[in-house]
ZATITOR-624311 format. One record per residue (C-alpha): residue number from 1; x, y, z. Coordinates in pm, 1 decimal. Example, Ala and Ser with C-alpha at 12.3 -4.5 7.8 and 13.67 -1.06 7.14 Angstrom:
2
{r 1 {1230.0 -450.0 780.0}}
{r 2 {1367.0 -106.0 714.0}}
//
This chain:
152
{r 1 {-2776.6 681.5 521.3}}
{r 2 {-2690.8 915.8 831.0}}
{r 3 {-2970.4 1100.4 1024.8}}
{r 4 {-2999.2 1421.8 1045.1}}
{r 5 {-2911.9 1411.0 1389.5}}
{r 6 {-2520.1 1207.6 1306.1}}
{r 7 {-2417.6 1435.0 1009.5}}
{r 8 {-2498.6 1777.2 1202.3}}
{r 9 {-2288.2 1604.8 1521.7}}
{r 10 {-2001.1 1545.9 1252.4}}
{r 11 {-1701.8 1776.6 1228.2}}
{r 12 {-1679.3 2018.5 990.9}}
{r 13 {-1445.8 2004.2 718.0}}
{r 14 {-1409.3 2268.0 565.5}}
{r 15 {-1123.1 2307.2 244.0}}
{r 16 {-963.7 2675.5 196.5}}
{r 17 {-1156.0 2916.1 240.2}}
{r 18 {-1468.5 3019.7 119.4}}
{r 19 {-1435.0 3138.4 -258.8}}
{r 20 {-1356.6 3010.4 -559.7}}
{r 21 {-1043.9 2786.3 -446.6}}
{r 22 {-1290.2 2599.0 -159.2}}
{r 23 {-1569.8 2605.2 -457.7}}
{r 24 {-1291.4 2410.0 -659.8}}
{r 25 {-1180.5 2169.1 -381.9}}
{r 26 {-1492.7 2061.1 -312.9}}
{r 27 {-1632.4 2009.8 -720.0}}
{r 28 {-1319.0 1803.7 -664.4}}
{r 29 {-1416.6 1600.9 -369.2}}
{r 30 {-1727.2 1553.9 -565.9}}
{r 31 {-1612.7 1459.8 -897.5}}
{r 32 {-1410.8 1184.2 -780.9}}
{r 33 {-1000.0 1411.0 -859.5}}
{r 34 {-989.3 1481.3 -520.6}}
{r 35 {-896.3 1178.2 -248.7}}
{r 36 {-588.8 1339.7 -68.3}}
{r 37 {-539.5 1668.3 114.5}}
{r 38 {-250.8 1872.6 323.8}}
{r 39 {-263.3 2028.1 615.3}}
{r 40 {27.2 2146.2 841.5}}
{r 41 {38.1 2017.8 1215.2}}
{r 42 {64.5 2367.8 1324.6}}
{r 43 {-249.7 2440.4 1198.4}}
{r 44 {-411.7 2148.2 1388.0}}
{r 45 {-166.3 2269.7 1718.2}}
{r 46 {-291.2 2640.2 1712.3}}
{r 47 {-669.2 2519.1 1741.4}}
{r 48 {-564.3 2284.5 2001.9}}
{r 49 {-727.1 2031.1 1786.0}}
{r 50 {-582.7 1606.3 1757.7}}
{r 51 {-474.7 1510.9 1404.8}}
{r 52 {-723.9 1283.2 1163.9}}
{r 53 {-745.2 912.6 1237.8}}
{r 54 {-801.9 652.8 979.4}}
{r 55 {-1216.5 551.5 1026.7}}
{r 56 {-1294.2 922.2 1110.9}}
{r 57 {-1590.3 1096.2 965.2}}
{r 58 {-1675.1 1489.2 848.4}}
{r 59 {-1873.9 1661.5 709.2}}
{r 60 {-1739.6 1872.9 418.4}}
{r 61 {-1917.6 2224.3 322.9}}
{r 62 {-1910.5 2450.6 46.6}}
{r 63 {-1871.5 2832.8 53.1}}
{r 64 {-2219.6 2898.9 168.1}}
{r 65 {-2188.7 2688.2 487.7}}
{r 66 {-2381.5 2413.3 328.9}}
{r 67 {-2275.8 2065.8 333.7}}
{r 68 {-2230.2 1848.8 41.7}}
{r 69 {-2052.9 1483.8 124.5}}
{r 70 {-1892.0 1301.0 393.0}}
{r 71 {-1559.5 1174.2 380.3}}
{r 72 {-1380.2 901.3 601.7}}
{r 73 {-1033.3 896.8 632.6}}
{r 74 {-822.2 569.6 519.5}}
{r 75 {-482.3 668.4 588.7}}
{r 76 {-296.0 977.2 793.4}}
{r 77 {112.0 1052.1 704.4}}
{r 78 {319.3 1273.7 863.3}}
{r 79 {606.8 1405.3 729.6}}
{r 80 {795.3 1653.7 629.1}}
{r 81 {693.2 1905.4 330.0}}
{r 82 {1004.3 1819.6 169.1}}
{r 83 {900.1 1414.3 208.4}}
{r 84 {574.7 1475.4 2.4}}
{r 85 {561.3 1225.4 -292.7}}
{r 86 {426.9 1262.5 -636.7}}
{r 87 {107.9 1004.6 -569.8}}
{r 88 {-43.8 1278.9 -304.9}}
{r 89 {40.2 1581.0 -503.7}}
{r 90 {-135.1 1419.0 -807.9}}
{r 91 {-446.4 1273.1 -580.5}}
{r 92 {-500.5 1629.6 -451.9}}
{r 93 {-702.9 1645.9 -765.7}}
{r 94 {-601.5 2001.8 -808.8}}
{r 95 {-441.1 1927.0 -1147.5}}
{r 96 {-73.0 1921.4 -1013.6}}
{r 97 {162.8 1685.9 -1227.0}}
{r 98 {457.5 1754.6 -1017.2}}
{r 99 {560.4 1793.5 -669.7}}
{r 100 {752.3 2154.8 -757.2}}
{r 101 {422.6 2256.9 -874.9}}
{r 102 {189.4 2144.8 -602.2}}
{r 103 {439.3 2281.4 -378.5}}
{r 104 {474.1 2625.9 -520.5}}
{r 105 {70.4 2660.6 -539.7}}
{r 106 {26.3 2543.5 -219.1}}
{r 107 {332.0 2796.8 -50.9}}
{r 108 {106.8 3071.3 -201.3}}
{r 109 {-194.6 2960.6 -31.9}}
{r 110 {59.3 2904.1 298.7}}
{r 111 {192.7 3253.1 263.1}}
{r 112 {-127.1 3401.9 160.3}}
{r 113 {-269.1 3739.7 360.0}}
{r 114 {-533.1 3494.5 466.6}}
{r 115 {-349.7 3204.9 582.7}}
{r 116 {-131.5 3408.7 824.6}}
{r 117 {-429.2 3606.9 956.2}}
{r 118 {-562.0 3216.3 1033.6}}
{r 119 {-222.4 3145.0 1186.8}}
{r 120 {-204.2 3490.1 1334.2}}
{r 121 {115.7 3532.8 1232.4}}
{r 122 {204.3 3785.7 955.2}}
{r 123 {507.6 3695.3 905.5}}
{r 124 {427.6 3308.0 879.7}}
{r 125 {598.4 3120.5 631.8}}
{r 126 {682.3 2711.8 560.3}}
{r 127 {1009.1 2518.9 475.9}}
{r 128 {1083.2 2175.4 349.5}}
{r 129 {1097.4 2085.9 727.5}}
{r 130 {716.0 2210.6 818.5}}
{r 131 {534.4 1939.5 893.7}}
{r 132 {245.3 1825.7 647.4}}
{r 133 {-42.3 1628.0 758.3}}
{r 134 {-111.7 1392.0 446.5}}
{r 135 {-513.7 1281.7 456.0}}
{r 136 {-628.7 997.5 212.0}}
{r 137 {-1025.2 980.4 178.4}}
{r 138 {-1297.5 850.8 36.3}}
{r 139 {-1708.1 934.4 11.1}}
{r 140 {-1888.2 646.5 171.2}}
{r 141 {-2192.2 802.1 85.0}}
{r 142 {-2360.4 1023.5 -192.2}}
{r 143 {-2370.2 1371.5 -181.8}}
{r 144 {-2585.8 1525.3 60.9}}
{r 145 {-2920.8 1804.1 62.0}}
{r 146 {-2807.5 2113.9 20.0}}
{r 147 {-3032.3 2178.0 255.5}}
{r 148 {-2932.9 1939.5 559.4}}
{r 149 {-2779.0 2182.5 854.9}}
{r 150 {-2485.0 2116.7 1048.2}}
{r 151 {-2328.5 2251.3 1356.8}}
{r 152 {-2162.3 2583.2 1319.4}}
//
């Protein structure tokens, strides 16, 4: 078990945003559906911030700032959106049986009013070329206290 100390020094993860889709995600994460995610590597250029590496630890929170597991990464991909295979789209565990559909829910969370305010671009908008980072994980340990802080 990690300290109190290790899991507030962890990073953050934090999946959508807060709401009802990040509530989702992470009852996903929790419930064993969810042991893949995608990102895009502009995201990760625009907050100036290196991709995942496989052995890396985080802390992921809920919509209240609260954190609820840790996952450690065991594999990093990337490719191209158009490249994204029908094992990651189903072990998203967001109840996608098809690439087209994972694809089209996840353009509307890419072109959401949200997303682009993240990106800071209004107008921002993905192709099959955009380049996805694909994230395999797993919980090495249980669920945390609701209660445990971490770093803001």
């Amino acid at each position: 078990m990690l300290s109190p100390d290790e899991i507030a020094g962890l990073p953050v993860e934090e999946y959508g945003f807060p709401g009802p889709l990040r509530d989702a995600l992470v009852g996903a994460i929790l419930d064993g559906r969810k042991t893949s995610t995608t990102s895009l590597v502009v995201q990760y250029e625009l907050d100036d911030e290196p991709l995942p590496v496989v052995g890396e630890r985080g802390v992921v929170v809920d919509s209240s700032g609260r954190p609820v597991c840790i996952t450690e990464v065991t594999e990093v991909r990337v490719m191209p959106l158009g490249a994204v295979d029908a094992a990651h789209v189903v072990d998203e565990g967001e109840g996608y049986q098809t690439v087209s559909d994972w694809r089209a829910g996840h353009e509307e969370f890419w072109h959401s009013p949200d997303f682009r305010a993240a990106m800071r671009d209004p107008a921002f908008t993905i192709s099959d070329s955009t380049e996805a980072v694909l994230v395999r994980f797993y919980l090495p340990l249980p669920a945390l206290n609701p209660q445990q802080k971490v770093r803001p």
